[in-house]
C-alpha angles and dihedrals in degrees: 000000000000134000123229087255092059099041084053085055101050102037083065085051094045090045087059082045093069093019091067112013100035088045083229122167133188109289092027116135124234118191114200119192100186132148105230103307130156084228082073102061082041090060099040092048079051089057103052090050096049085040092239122147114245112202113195125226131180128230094241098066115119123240084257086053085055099042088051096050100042091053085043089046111043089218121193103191138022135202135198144144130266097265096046089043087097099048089051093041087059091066100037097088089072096052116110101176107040111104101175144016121211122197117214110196138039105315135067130215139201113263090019126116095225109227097212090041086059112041 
């Protein structure tokens, strides 16, 4: 649980987060593909301060959903949890465009920026 007062904080954390080690700029896409975490209304309320567009992804999308919405898109950056980190990892190879992963939960993963690790 968070107040309003520590969600403000951290979304500014979270902002420089993709600001500075994502490389992200305004106008950047960001797709998330997250089960109901608070980590995702941290990230979306990031993303409305550092003007970059969030675009929202389930848990439950296939390897092929991923792969679709990351070519559409043009997606920069993705981030997922620790658990769905392998399915997404399946698609990333064919992803032009994608310059940096980010891992939201308790574990960490070679090639990720770890969330926690960086606020």
């Amino acid at each position: 649980k968070w107040s309003f007062e520590e969600l403000g904080s951290l979304s500014k954390k979270t902002a420089n987060v993709l600001s500075e080690a994502c490389g992200l700029q305004r106008g950047d896409r960001v797709i998330a593909v997250l089960p109901r975490v608070p980590e995702w209304w941290l990230l979306s309320v990031a993303c409305m301060r550092a003007g970059i567009v969030f675009i929202p992804g389930t848990s439950q999308l296939t390897a092929k959903d991923i792969s679709y919405r990351l070519q559409a898109s043009k997606a920069k950056c993705i981030i997922t949890s620790d658990t769905l980190a392998p399915a997404v990892e399946s698609v990333l190879p064919g992803s032009q465009f994608l310059k940096s992963k980010l891992i939201v939960g308790q574990g960490s993963r070679d090639g990720w920026l770890d969330l926690k690790e960086l606020l």
